[in-house]
C-alpha distance (Angstrom), angle and dihedral (degrees) to the residues before:
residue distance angle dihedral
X1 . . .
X2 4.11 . .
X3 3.88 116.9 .
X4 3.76 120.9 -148.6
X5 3.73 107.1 -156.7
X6 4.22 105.7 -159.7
X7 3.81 96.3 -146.4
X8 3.76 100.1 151.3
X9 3.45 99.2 104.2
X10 4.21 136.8 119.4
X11 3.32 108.4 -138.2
X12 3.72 101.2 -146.2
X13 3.77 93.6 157.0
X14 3.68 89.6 55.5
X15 3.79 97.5 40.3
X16 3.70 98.0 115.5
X17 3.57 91.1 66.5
X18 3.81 99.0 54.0
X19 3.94 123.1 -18.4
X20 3.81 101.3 178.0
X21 3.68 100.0 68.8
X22 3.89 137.8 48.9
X23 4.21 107.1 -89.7
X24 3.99 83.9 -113.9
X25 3.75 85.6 65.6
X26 3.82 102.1 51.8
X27 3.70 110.0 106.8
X28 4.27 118.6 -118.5
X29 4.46 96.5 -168.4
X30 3.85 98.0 -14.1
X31 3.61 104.7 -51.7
X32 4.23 118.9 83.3
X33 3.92 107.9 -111.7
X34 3.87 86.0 -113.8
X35 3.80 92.0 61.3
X36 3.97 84.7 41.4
X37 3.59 86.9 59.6
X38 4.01 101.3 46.9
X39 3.57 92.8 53.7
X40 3.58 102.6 49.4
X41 3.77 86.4 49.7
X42 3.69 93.0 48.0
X43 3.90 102.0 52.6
X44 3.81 78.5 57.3
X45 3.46 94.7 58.8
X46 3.68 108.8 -94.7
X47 3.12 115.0 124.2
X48 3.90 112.0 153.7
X49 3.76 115.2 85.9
X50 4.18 138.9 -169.4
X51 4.12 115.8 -167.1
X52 3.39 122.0 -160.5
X53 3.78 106.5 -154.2
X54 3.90 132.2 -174.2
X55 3.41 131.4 141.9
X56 4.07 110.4 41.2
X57 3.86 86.2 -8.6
X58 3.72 91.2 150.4
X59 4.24 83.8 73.8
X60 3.88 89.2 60.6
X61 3.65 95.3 47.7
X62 4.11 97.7 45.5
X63 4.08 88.4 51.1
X64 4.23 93.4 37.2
X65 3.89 95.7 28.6
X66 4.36 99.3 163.7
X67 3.82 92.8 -24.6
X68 3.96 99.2 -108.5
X69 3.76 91.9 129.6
X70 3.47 96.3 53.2
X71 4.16 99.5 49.0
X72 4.22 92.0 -104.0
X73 3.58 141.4 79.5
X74 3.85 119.8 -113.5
X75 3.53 132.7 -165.1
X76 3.71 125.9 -179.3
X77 4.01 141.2 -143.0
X78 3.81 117.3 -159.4
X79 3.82 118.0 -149.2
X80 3.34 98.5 -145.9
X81 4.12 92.1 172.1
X82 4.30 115.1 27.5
X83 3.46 105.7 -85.3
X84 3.78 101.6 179.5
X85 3.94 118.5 -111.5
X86 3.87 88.5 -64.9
X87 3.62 110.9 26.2
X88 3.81 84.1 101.4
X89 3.25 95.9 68.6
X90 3.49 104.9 64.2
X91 3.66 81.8 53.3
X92 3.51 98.0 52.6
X93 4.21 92.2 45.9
X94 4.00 93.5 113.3
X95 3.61 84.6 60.7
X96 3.79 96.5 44.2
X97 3.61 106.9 65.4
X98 3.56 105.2 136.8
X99 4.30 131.8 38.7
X100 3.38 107.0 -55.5
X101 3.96 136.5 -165.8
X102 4.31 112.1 -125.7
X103 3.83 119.9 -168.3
X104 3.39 134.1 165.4
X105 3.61 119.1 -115.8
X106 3.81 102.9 -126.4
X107 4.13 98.2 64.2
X108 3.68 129.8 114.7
X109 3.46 101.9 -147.6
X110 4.25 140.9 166.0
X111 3.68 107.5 172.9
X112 4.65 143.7 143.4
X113 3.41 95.7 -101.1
X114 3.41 102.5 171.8
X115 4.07 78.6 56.9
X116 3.87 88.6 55.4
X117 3.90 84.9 48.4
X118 4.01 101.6 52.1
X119 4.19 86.1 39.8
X120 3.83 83.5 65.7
X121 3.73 99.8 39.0
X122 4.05 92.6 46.2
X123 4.24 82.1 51.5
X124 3.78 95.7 49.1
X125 3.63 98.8 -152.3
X126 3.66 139.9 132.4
X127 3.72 99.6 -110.7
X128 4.15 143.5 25.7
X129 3.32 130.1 -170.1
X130 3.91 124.0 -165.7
X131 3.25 105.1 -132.5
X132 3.78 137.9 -167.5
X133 4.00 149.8 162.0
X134 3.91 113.5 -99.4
X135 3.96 130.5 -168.6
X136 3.94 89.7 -115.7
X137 3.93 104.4 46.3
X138 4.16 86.2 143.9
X139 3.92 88.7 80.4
X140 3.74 100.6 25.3
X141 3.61 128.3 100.1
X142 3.92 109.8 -102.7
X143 3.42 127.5 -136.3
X144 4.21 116.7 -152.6
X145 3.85 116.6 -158.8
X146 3.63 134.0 176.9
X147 3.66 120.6 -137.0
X148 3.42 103.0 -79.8
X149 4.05 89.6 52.0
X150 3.18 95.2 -106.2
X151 3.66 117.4 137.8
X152 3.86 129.8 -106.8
X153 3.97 101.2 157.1
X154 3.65 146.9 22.3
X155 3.40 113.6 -165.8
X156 4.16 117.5 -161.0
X157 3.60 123.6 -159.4
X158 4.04 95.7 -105.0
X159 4.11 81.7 50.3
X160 3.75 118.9 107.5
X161 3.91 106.4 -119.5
X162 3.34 144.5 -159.0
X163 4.26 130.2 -86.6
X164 3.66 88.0 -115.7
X165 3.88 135.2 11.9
X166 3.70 148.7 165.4
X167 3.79 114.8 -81.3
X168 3.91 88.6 -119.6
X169 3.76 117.4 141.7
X170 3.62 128.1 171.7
X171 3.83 114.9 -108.9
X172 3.91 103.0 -148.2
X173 3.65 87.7 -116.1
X174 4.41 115.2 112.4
X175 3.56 152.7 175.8
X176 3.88 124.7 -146.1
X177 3.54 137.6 -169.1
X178 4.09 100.2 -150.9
X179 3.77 81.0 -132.7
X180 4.16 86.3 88.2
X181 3.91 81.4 63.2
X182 3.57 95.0 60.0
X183 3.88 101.1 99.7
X184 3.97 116.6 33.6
X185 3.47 125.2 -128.8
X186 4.09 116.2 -107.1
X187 3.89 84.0 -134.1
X188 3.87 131.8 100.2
X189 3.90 96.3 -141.4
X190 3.69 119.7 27.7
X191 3.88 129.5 -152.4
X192 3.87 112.4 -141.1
X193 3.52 99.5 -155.2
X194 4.16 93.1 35.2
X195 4.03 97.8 35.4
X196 3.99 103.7 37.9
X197 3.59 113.4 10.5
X198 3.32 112.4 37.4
X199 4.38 100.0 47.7
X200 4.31 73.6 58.6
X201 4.21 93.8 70.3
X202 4.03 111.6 102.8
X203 4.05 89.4 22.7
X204 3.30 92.4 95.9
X205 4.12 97.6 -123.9
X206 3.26 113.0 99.2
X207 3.69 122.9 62.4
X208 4.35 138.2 -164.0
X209 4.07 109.6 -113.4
X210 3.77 88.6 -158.9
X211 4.00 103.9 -153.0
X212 4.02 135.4 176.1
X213 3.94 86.4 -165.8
X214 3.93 112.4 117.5
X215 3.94 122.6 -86.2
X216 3.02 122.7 150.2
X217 4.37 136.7 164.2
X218 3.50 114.6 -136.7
X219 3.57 95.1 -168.7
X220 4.53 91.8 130.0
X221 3.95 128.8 65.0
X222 3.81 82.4 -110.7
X223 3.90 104.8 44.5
X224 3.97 81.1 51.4
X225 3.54 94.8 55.5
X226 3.96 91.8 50.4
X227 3.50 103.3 46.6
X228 4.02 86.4 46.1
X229 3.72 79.7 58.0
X230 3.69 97.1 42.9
X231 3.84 84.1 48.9
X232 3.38 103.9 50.1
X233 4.12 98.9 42.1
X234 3.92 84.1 52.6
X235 3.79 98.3 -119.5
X236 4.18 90.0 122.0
X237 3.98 79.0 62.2
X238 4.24 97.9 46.7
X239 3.78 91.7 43.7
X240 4.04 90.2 72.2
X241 3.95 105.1 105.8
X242 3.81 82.5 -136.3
X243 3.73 82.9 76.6
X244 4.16 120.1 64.6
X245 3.50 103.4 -105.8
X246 4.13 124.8 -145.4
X247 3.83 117.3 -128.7
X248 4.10 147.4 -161.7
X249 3.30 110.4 -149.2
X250 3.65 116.3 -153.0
X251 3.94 127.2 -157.2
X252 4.00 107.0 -146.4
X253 3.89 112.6 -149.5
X254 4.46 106.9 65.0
X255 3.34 91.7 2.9
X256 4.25 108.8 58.5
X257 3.48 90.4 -1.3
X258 3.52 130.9 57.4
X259 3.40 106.8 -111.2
X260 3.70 121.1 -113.9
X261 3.88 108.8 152.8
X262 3.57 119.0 -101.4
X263 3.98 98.2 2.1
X264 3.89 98.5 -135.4
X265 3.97 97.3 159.1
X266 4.09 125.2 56.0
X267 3.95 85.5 -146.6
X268 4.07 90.9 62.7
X269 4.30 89.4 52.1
X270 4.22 105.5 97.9
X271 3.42 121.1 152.7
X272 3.78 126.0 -99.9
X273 3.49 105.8 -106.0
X274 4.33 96.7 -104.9
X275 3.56 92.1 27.1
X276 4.40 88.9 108.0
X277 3.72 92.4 42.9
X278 3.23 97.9 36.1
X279 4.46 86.0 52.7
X280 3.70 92.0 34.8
X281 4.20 84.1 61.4
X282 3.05 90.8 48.1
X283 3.97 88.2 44.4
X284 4.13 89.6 61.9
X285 3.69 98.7 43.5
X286 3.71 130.8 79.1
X287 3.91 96.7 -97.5
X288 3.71 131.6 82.6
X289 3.88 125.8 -114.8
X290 3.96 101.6 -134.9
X291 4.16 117.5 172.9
X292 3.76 107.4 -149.1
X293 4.25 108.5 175.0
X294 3.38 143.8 146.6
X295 3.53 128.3 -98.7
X296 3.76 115.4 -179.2
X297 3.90 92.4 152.3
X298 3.75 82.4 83.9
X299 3.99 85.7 57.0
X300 3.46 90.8 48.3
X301 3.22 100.8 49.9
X302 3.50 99.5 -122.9
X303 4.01 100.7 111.0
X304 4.26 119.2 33.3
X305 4.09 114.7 -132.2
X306 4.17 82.2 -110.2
X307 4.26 87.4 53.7
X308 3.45 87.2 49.7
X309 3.82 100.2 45.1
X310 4.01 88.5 44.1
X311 4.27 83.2 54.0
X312 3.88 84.8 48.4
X313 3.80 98.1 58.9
X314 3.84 96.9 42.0
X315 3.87 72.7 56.1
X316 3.79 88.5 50.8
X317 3.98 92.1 38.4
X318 4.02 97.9 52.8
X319 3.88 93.0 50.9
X320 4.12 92.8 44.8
X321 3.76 93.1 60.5
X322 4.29 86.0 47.5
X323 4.10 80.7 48.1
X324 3.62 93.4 -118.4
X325 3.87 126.0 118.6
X326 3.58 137.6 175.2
X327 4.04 122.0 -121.4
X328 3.72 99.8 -144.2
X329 3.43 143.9 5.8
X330 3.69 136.5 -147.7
X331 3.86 134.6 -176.9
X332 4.01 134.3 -174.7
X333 3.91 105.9 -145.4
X334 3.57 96.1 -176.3
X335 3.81 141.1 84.2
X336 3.75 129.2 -167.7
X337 4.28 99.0 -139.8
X338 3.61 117.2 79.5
X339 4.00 117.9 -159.8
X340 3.50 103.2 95.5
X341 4.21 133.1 130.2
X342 3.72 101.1 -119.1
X343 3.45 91.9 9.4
X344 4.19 103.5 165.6
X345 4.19 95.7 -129.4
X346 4.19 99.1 -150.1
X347 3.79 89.1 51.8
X348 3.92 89.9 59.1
X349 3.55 93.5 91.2
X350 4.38 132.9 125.5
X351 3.97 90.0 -121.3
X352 3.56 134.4 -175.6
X353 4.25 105.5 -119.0
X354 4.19 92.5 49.1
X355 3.66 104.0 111.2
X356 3.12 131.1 -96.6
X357 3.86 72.9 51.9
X358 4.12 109.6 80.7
X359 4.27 91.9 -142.3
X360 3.48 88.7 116.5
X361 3.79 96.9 48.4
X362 3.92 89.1 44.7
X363 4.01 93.6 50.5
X364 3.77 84.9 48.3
X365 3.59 98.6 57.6
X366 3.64 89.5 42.0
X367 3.68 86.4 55.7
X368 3.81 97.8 51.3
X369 3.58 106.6 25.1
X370 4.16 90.5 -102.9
X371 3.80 122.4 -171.6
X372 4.30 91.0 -149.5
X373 3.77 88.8 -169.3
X374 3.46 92.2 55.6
X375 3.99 90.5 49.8
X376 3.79 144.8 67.4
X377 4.16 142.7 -131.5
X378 3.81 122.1 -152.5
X379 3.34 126.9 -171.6
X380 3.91 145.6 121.1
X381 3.80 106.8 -103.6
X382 3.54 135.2 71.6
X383 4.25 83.3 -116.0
X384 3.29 91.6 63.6
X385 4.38 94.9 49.9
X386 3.74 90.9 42.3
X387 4.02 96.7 50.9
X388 3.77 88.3 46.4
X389 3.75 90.2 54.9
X390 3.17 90.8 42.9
X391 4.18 96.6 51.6
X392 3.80 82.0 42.5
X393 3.59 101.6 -107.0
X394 4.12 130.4 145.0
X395 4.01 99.7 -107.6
X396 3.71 121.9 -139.1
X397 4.06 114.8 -167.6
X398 4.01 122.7 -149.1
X399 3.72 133.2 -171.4
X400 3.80 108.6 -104.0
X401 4.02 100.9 -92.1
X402 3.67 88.8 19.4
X403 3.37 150.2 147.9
X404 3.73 112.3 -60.0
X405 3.87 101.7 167.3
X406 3.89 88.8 59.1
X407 3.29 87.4 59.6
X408 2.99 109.5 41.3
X409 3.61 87.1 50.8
X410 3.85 92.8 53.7
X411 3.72 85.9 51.9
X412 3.47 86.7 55.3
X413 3.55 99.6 48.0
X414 3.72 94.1 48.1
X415 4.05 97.9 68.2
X416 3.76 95.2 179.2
């Protein structure tokens, strides 16, 4: 499969840093994030490259030249005239006949993507977008799927949205069918995300690769400094779903939430009050922050699956504007006991993922590639301690409404 690196951009956010070079060119360690990007493509088996070049474009091509010292093969496109971030493309379409892998230029990244790759072969559709929460989904452009992944909304940052929403940002990292080429644009610059992607949503084409894997722009004076950090301390490396990942697994009700009984109404959820620090820690170190928690209102037939997905991004919502997000999210809908008005009959069953039961745990580490002896469950029930046992997971109890940071932090401490 081709890659099409975007690396025709200024950098005027980033200027500080280095002004006399394009922002693919500035070095994170001692390498440029361009050649950062090339070789951790390559040693999966990529080797066949298209840059887009622009502004001081001559610097890419005297350090790349045709690729040979790096393992790949590189061709270039020269934007003579501003094209936009995808005007390129349409130019480039004779070259572009098959799939093809589109990044921008300016991303730290260490992720499987020959995963990404068979995610958007096994969903057949035109595009994929590799998804992901960040700590600043307030001014990010949002990405709305349905259940299957497929995509129903993409919401920009000048775009009126929602009260609540999923954490779900796209990465900067694509696949393309050329077929979205077919018809050019009556337009002398074209907008990616504006022109091609987004008139896509509610076609049912072009699906979410959610992802935990590292990506990351550094496009500000601070993003640099954090991915150098990231770089440097080898987390970029870790992050990579082709490496067994560690975990904190979080019950939701007592222990992010405040606890109420069976939650029923979105307007009784609120935060505990070290639930975003306590996720945001968890958020900078090397584990993931995965919710895994019951839900037999759904069972009961007290709370619908939408309800309980609309409770789910208020979740989501609150701990974006603290900058902390969680990286999965699990939910039991069943219960055992039948007896109840409303009650939904085919979700009255003794399953496997209801705590004290570790099914949830055990899909999760499926999902992500998770080393459970090498991870932890917190919560404030005697479920929660059992099914971490069980998945084989160090258990840390809290007081309902507790203190989360602490234990996070002991968690941390700890490293088994």
């Amino acid at each position: 499969m081709k890659t099409v690196i975007m690396a025709g951009g200024k950098g005027t956010r980033i200027s500080s840093i280095a002004s006399d070079i394009p922002k693919p060119m500035i070095c994170i360690g001692d390498k440029p994030v361009l050649q950062l990007e090339i070789e951790s493509l390559r040693k999966q088996g990529f080797q066949d490259f298209i840059i887009t070049i622009s502004h001081l474009g001559y610097v890419i091509q005297d350090y790349f030249k045709d690729g040979s010292d790096f393992g790949v093969h590189i061709e270039y496109f020269n934007e003579e005239k501003p094209l936009g971030n995808a005007g390129a493309l349409f130019e480039l379409k004779d070259k572009l006949t098959e799939d093809f892998l589109l990044i921008n230029g300016d991303v730290l990244f260490e992720f499987d993507a020959n995963r990404f790759v068979n995610y958007h072969k096994e969903k057949g559709g035109l595009v994929t977008l590799f998804t992901h929460p960040n700590s600043h989904p307030y001014d990010s452009g949002l990405i709305i799927a349905d259940e299957d992944k497929c995509v129903l909304k993409w919401l920009a940052k000048e775009d009126e949205r929602p009260l609540y929403y999923r954490n779900r940002v796209n990465a900067g990292i694509h696949i393309l069918s050329p077929e979205v080429l077919r018809e050019r644009l009556d337009k002398e610059k074209v907008d990616l995300d504006r022109d091609i992607l987004k008139p896509l949503c509610g076609k049912g084409v072009m699906f979410a690769y959610d992802s935990s894997e590292y990506v990351k722009d550094m496009g500000t004076p601070e993003r640099y400094k954090e991915v150098s950090e990231d770089l440097l301390s080898g987390k970029v490396e870790r992050r990579s779903l082709s490496n067994k990942q560690k975990a904190i697994f979080l019950d939701r009700d007592g222990t992010i939430n405040k606890y109420v009984g069976f939650l029923r109404d979105i307007d009784q959820f609120e935060l505990t009050d070290s639930a975003a620090e306590a996720i945001k820690t968890i958020n900078k170190s090397d584990y993931l922050a995965i919710v895994v928690t019951n839900q037999p209102v759904i069972a009961r037939g007290e709370v619908s699956f939408e309800q309980l997905d609309e409770i789910h991004q208020k979740m989501e919502t609150l701990l974006g504007k603290e900058s902390a997000f969680i990286d999965g999210l699990y939910f039991c809908p069943h219960h055992p006991d039948s007896g109840f008005e409303g009650e939904v009959k085919e979700l009255k069953i003794d399953c496997d993922c209801r705590k004290p039961k570790p099914g949830m745990l055990v899909k999760a580490a499926k999902d992500f590639n998770i080393d459970l002896s090498q991870s932890f469950m917190i919560g404030d029930s005697d479920n929660d301690m059992t099914a971490g046992s069980a998945a084989g997971c160090k258990c840390i109890r809290i007081d309902r409404d507790g203190d989360l940071l602490k234990a996070v932090k002991q968690a941390l401490n700890k490293e088994i």
